[in-house]
MDAnalysis code that builds the backbone (N, CA, C; Angstrom):
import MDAnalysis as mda
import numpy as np

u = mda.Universe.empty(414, n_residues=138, atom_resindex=np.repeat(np.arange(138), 3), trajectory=True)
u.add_TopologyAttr("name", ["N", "CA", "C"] * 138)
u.add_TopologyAttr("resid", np.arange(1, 139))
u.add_TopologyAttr("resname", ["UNK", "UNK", "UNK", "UNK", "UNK", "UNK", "UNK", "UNK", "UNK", "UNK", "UNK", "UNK", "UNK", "UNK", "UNK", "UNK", "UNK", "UNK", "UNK", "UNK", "UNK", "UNK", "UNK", "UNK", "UNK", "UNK", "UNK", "UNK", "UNK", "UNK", "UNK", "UNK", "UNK", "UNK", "UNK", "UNK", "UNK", "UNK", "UNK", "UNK", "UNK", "UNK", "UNK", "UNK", "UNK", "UNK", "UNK", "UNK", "UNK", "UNK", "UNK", "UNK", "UNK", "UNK", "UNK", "UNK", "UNK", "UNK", "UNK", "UNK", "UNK", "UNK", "UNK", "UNK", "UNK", "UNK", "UNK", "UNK", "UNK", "UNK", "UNK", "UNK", "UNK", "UNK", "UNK", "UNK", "UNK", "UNK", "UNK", "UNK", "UNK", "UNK", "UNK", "UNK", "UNK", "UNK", "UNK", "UNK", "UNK", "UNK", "UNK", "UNK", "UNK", "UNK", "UNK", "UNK", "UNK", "UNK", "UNK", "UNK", "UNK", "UNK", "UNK", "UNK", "UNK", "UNK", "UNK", "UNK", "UNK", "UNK", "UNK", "UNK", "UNK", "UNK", "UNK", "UNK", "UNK", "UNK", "UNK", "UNK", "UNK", "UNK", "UNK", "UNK", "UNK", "UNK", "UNK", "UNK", "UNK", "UNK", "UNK", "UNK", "UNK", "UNK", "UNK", "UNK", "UNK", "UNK"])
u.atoms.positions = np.array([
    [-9.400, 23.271, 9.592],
    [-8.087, 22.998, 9.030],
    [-7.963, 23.727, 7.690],
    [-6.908, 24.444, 7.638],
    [-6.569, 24.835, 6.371],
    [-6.945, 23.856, 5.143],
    [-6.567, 25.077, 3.815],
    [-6.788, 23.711, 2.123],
    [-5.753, 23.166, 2.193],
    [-5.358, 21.641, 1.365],
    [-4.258, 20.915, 1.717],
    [-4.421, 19.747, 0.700],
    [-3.384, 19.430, -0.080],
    [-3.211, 18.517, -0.937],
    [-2.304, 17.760, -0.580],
    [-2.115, 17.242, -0.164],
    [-0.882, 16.217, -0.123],
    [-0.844, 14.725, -0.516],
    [-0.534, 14.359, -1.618],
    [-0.586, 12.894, -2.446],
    [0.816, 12.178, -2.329],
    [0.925, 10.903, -1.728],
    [1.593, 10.039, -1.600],
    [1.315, 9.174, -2.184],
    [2.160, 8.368, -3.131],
    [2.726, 6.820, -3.576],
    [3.414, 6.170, -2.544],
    [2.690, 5.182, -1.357],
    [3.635, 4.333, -0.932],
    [3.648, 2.970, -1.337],
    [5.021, 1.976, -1.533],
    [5.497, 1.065, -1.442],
    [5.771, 0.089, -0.678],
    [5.526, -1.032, 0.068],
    [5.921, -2.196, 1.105],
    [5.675, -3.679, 0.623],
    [6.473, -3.899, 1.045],
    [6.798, -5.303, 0.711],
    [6.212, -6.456, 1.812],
    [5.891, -7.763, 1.818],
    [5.946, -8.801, 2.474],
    [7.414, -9.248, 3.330],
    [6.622, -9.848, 4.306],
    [8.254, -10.092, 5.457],
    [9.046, -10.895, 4.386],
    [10.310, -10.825, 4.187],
    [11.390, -11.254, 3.259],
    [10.782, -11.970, 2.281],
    [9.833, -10.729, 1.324],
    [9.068, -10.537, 0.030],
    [8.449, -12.235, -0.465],
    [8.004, -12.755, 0.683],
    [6.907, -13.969, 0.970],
    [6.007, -13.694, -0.591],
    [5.303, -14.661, -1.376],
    [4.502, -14.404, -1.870],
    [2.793, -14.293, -1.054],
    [2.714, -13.711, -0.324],
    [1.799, -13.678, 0.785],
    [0.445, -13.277, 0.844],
    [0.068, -12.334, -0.240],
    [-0.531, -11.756, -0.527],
    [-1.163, -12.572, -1.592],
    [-2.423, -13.114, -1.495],
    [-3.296, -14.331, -1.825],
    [-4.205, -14.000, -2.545],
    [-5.095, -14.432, -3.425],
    [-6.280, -14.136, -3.494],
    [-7.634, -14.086, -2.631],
    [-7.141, -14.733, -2.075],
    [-8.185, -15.210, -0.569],
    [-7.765, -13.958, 0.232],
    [-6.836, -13.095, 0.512],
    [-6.337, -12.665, 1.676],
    [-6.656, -10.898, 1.149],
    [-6.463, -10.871, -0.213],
    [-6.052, -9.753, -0.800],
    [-7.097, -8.792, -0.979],
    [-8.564, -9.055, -0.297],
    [-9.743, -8.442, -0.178],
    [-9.884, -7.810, 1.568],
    [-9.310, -8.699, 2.436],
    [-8.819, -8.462, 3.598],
    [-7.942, -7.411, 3.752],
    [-6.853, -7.422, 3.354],
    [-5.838, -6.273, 3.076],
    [-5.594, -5.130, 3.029],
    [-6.754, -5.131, 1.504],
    [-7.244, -3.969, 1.340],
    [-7.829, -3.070, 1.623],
    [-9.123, -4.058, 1.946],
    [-10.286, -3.359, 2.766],
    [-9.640, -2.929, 4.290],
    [-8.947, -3.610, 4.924],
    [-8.363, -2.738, 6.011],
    [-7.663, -2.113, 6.222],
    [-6.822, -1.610, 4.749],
    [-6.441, -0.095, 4.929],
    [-6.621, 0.730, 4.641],
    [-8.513, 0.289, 3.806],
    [-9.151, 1.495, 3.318],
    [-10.068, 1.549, 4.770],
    [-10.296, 1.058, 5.366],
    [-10.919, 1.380, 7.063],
    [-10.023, 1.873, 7.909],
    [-8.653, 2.100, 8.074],
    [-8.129, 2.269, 8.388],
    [-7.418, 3.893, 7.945],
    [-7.437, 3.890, 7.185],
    [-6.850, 5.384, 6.145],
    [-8.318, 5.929, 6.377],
    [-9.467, 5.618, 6.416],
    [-10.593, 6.302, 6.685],
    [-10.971, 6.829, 8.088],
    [-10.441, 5.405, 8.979],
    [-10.457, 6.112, 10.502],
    [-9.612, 7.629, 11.054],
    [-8.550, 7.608, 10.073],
    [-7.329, 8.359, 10.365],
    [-7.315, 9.591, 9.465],
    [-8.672, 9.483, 8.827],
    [-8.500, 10.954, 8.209],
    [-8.067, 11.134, 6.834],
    [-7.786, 9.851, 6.259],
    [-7.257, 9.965, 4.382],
    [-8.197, 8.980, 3.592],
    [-7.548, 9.511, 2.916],
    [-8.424, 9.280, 1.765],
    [-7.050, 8.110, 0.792],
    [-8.031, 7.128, 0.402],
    [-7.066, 6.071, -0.442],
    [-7.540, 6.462, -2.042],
    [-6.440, 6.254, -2.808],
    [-6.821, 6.510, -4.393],
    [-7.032, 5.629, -4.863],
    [-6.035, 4.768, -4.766],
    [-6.189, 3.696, -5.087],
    [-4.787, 2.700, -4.487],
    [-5.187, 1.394, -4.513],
    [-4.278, 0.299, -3.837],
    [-4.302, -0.910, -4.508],
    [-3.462, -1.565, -4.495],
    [-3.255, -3.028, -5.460],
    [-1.928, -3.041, -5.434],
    [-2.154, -4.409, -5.553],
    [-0.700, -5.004, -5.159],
    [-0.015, -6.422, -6.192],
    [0.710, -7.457, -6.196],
    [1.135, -8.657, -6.514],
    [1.267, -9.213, -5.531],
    [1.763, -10.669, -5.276],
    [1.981, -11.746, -4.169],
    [2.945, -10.739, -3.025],
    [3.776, -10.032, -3.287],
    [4.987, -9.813, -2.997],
    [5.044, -8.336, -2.031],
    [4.037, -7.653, -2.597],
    [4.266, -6.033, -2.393],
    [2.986, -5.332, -2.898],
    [2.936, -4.300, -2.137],
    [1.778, -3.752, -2.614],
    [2.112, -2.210, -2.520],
    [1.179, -1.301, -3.205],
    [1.035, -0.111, -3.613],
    [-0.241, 0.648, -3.244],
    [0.078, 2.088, -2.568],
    [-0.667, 2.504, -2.212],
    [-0.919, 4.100, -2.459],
    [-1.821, 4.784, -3.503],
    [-1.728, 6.003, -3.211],
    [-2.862, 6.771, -2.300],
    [-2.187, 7.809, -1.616],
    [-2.877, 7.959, -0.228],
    [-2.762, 9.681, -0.440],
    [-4.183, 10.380, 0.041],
    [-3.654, 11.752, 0.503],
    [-3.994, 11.744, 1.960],
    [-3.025, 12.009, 2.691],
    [-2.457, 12.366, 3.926],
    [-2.676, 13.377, 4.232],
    [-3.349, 13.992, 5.245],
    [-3.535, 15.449, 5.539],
    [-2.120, 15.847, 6.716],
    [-1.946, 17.230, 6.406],
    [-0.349, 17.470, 6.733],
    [-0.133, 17.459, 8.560],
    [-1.465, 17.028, 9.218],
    [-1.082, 16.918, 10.736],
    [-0.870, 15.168, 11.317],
    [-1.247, 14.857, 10.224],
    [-0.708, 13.361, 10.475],
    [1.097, 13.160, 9.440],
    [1.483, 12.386, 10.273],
    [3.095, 12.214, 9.393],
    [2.979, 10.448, 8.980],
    [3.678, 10.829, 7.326],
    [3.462, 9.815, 6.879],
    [3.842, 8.488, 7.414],
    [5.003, 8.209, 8.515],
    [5.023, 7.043, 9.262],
    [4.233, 6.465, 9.862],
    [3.530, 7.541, 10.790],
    [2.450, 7.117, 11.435],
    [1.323, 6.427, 10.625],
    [0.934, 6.978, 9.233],
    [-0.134, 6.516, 8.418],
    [0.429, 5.081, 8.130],
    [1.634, 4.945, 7.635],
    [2.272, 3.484, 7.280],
    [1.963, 2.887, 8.260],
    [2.559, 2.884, 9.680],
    [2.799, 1.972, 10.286],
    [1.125, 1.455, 11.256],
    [0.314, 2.467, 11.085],
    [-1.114, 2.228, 11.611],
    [-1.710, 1.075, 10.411],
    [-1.683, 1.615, 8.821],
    [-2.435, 0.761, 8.301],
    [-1.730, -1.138, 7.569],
    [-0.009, -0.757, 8.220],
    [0.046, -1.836, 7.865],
    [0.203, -3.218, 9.045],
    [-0.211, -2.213, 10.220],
    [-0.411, -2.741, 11.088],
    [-1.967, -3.538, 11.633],
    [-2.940, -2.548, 11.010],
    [-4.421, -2.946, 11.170],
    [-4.405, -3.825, 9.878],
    [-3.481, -3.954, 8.657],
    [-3.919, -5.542, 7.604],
    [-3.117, -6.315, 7.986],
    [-2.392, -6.466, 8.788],
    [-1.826, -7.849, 9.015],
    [-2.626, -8.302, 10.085],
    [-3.063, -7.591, 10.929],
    [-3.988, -7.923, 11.885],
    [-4.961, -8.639, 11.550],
    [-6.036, -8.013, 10.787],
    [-6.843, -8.380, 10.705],
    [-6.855, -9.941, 9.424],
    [-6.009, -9.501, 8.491],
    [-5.413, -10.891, 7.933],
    [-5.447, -12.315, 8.914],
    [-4.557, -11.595, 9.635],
    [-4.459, -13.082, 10.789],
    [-5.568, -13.542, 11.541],
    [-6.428, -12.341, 11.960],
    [-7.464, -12.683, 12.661],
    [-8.733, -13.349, 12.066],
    [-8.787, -12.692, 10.668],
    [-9.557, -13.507, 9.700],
    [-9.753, -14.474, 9.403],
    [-8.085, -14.878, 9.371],
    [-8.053, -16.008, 8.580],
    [-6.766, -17.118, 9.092],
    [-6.937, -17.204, 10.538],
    [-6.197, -17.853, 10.670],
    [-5.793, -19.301, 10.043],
    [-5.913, -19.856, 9.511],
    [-5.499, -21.212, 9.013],
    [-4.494, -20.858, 7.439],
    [-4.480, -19.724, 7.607],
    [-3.651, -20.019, 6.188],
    [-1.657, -20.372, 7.219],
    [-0.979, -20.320, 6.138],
    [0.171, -21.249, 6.175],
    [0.950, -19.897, 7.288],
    [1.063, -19.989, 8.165],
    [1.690, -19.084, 8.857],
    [1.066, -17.264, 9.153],
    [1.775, -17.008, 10.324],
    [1.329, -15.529, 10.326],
    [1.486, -14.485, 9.248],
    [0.320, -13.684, 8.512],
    [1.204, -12.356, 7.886],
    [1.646, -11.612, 8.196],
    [2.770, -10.948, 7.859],
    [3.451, -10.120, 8.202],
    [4.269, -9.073, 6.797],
    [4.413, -7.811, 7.425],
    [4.893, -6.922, 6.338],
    [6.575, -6.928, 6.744],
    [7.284, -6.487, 5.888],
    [8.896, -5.886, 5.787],
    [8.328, -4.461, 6.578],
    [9.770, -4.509, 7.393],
    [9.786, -3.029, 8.184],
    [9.857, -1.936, 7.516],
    [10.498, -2.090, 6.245],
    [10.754, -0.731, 5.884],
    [9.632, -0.442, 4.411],
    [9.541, 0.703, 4.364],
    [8.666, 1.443, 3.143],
    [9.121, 2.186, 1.703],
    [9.232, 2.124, 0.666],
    [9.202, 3.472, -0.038],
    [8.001, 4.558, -0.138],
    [8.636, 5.943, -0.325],
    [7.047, 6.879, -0.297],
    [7.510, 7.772, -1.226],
    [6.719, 8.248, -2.376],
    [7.287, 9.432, -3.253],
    [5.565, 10.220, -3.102],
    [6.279, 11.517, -3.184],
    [4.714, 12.427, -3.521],
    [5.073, 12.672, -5.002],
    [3.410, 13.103, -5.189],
    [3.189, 13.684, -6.407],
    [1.765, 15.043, -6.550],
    [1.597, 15.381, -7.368],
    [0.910, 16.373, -7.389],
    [-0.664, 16.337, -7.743],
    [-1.129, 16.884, -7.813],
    [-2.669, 16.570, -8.489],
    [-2.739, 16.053, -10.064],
    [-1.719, 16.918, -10.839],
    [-1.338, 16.923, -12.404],
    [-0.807, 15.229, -12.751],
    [-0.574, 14.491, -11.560],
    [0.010, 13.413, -11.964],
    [-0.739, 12.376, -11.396],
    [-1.880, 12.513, -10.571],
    [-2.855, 11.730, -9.676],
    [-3.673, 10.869, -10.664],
    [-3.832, 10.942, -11.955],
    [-4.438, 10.217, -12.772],
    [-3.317, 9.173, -12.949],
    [-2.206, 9.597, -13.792],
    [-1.021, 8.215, -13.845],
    [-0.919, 7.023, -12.713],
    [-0.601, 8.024, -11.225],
    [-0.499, 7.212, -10.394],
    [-1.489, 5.915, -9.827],
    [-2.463, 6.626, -10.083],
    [-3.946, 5.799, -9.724],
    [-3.900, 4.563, -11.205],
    [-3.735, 4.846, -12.174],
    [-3.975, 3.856, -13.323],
    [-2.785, 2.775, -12.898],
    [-1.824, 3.710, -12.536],
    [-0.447, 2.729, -12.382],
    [-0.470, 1.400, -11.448],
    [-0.939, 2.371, -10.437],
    [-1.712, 1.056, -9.489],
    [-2.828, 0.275, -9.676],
    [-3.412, 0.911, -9.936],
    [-4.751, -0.112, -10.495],
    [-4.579, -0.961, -11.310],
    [-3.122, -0.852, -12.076],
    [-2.706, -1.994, -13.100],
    [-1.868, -2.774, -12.927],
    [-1.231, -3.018, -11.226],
    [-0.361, -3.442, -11.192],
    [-0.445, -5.047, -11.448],
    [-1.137, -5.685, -11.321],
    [-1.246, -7.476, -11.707],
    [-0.664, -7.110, -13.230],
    [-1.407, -6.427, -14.342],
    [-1.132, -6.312, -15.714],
    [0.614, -5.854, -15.780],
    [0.979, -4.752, -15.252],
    [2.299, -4.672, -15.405],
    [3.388, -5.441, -15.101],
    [3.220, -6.026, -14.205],
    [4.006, -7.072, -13.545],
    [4.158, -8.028, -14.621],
    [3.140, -8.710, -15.240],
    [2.701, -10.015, -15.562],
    [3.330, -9.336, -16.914],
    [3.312, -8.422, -17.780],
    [3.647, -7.941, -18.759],
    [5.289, -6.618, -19.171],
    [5.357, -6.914, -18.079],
    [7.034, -6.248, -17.970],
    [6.856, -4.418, -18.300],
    [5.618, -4.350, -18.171],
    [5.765, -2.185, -17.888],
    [6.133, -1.742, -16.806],
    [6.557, -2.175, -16.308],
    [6.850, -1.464, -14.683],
    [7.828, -0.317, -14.952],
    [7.526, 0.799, -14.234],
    [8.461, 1.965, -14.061],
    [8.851, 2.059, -12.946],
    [10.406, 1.749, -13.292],
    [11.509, 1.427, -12.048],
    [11.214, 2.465, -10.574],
    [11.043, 3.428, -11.166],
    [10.958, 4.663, -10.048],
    [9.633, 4.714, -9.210],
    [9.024, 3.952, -9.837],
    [7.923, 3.447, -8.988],
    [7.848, 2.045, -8.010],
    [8.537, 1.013, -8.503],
    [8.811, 0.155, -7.726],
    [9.548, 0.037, -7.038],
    [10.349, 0.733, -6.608],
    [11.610, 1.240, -5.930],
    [11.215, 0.825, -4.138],
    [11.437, -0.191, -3.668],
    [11.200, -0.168, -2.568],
    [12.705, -0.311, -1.430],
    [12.334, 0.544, -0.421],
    [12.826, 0.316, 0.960],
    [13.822, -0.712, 0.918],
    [15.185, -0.720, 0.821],
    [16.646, -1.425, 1.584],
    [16.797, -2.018, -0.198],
    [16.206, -1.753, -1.644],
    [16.359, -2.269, -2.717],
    [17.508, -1.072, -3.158],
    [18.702, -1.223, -4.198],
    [19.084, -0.253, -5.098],
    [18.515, -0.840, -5.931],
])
């Protein structure tokens, strides 16, 4: 395969933005869409989330399309969420729709801190709008 950079920021939310995403659950989650982004050929930068939504930066190699990457890994953490752990208060489940912005290598440090800080930003009001921007929101 050819050289190839391709860096994605994606965005998704919980089914009608549930606080769902647990402490108990949120090691589950993760870890299966870093097994998952690994089965499929990418590489995760980093991921973290709040109760509500989570964040993901991903490089995607350009013969996979980014739907397919969404809808595989947010399909293998709800799965395995449920299968884990069945007794929590109902099934998990994600919102259908996504936000996705790329970015470049020059900006792969921001993005990665950004996420990695998201409990702190949230909890402390830094959030940059253009980053939280999710799917069916103005």
């Amino acid at each position: 395969m050819p050289f190839w950079r391709c860096f994605y920021h994606i965005v998704w939310s919980t089914r009608q933005r549930a606080p769902a995403i647990t402490a108990q659950n949120e090691p589950v989650v993760f870890g299966a869409i870093q097994a998952k982004s690994h089965e499929m050929g990418c590489q995760v930068l980093a991921v973290n989330g709040v109760e509500d939504h989570i964040h993901v930066a991903v490089a995607i190699p350009p013969n996979l399309a980014v739907a397919e990457w969404v809808r595989n890994v947010k399909g293998a953490s709800s799965h395995q969420v449920n299968t884990q752990m069945p007794d929590e208060a109902g099934p998990f489940r994600w919102q259908g729709g996504y936000s996705v912005l790329t970015f470049g290598a020059r900006n792969q440090h921001f993005v990665v801190e950004y996420i990695q800080n998201q409990k702190q930003h949230h909890a402390g009001g830094t959030l940059e709008p253009y980053l939280e921007h999710l799917q069916g929101e103005e």
